[in-house]
N, C-alpha and C positions, 0 to 999 in steps of 0.2 A: 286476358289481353290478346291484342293480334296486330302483328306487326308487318308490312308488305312493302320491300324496299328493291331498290333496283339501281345500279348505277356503278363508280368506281368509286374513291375516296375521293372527296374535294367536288366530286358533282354526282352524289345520289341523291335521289327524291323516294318518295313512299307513303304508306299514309301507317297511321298506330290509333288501335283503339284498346282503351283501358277502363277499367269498371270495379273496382272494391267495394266492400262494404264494411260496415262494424268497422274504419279506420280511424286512426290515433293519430293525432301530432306528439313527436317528441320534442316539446317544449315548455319553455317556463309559463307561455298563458295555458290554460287549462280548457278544452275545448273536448265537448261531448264527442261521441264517435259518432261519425258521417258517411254517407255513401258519394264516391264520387265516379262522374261518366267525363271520360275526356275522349274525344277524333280527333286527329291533328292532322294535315298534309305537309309535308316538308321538302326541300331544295334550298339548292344552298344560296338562293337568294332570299328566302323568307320560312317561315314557319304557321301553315293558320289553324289554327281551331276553331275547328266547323262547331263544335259542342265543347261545352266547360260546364259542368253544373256538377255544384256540390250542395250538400242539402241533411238536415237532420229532422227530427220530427216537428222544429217549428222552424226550420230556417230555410232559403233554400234560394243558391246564389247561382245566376248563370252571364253566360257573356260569351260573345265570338272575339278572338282577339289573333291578333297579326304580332309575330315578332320577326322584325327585319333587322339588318346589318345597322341603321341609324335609326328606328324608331320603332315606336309598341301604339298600337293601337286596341281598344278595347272598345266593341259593338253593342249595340242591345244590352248594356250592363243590367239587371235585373236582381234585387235583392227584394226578397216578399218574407215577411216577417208574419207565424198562424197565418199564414195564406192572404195577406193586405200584402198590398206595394209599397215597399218602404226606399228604394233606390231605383231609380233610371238615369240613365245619362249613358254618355258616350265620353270617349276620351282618345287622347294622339299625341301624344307628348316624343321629342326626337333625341328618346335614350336609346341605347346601345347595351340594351336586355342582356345578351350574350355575355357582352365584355363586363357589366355588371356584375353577373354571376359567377364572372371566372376572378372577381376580388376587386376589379378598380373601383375607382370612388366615384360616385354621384355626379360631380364635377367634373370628373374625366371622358365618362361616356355621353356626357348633354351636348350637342349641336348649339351652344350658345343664337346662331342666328334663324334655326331651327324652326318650322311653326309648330304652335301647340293649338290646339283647338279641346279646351272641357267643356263641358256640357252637363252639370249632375242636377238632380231634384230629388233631397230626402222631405219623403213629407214626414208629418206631427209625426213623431216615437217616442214610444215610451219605452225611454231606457233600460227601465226595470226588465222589462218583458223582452228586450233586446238582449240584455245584460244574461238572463237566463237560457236565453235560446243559443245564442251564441258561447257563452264561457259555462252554465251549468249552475250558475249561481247568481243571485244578485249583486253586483257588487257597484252598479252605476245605477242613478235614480234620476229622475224627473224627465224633463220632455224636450225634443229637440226639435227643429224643422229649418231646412236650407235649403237654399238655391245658390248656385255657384255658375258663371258663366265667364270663362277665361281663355282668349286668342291672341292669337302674331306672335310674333319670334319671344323665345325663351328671353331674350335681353331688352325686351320693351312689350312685356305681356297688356293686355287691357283688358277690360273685364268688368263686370262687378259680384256681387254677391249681398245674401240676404239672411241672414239669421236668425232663428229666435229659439232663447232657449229658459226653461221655465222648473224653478227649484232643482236642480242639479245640483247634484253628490256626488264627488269621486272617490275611489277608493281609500278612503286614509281619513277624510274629511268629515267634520261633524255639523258643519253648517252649509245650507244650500245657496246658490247665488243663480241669477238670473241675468240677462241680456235681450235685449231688445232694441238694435238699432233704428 
């Protein structure tokens, strides 16, 4: 890693670049080991990452994303599943990242009047071959594909969305169900 800061307390900027490989999550879902590349720029009015990409031998996630004092933004979101595009979109939702992470609740840190602008399109997946790439094992099946389009303020969103999803299994379940609005 390399870290280049400058400033006093309450107004330093800098930029930080970090790079592992072979990493672990310590958590309850089980997630193969990953390499991951993050750049960030920082001040104490925002935070951006020029580079986010994490990635394992079938997966491989990337996105530029902004964390400010009232809001997260997420660019170029990109998720390619064996090398197909399985996720793009953009997002902008006016949480308060920060204050999230330091314990407040969901509801504390939202801008109720706030604008949100989503934008996602997962095409067809096959969950199975998701379900591997991502957790190392099969444990979701059948096939999924959305569109989601959601703006204006947190307290009167509009939007629509599109679904469709085909013999789906979830963990625990022995019979498949399907969806098709």
């Amino acid at each position: 890693g390399e870290w280049n800061g400058r400033g006093k307390t309450g107004a330093n900027l800098g930029t930080v670049k970090l790079r592992g490989e072979k990493l672990r999550l310590a958590s309850k879902i089980e997630v193969p080991s990953f390499l991951a590349e993050i750049e960030a720029e920082y001040s104490p009015a925002q935070t951006f990452f020029r580079q986010m990409h994490f990635a394992n031998a079938h997966a491989s996630l990337n996105a530029f994303a902004t964390l400010a004092p009232n809001y997260m933004q997420l660019q170029g979101l990109a998720f390619d599943l064996n090398s197909k595009p399985i996720l793009r979109g953009n997002i902008f939702v006016p949480i308060a990242v920060g204050q999230l992470l330091g314990g407040a609740s969901l509801a504390d840190v939202t801008d109720p009047e706030g604008k949100a602008d989503i934008d996602l399109n997962i095409e067809q997946t096959d969950l199975r071959e998701f379900s591997e790439a991502v957790f190392g094992h099969e444990e979701i099946f059948g096939k999924l594909a959305a569109r989601v389009s959601l703006f204006g303020s947190i307290n009167a969103l509009q939007g629509w969305s599109d679904w469709h999803g085909r013999d789906i299994i979830l963990p625990g379940d022995s019979a498949g169900f399907a969806f098709d609005p």
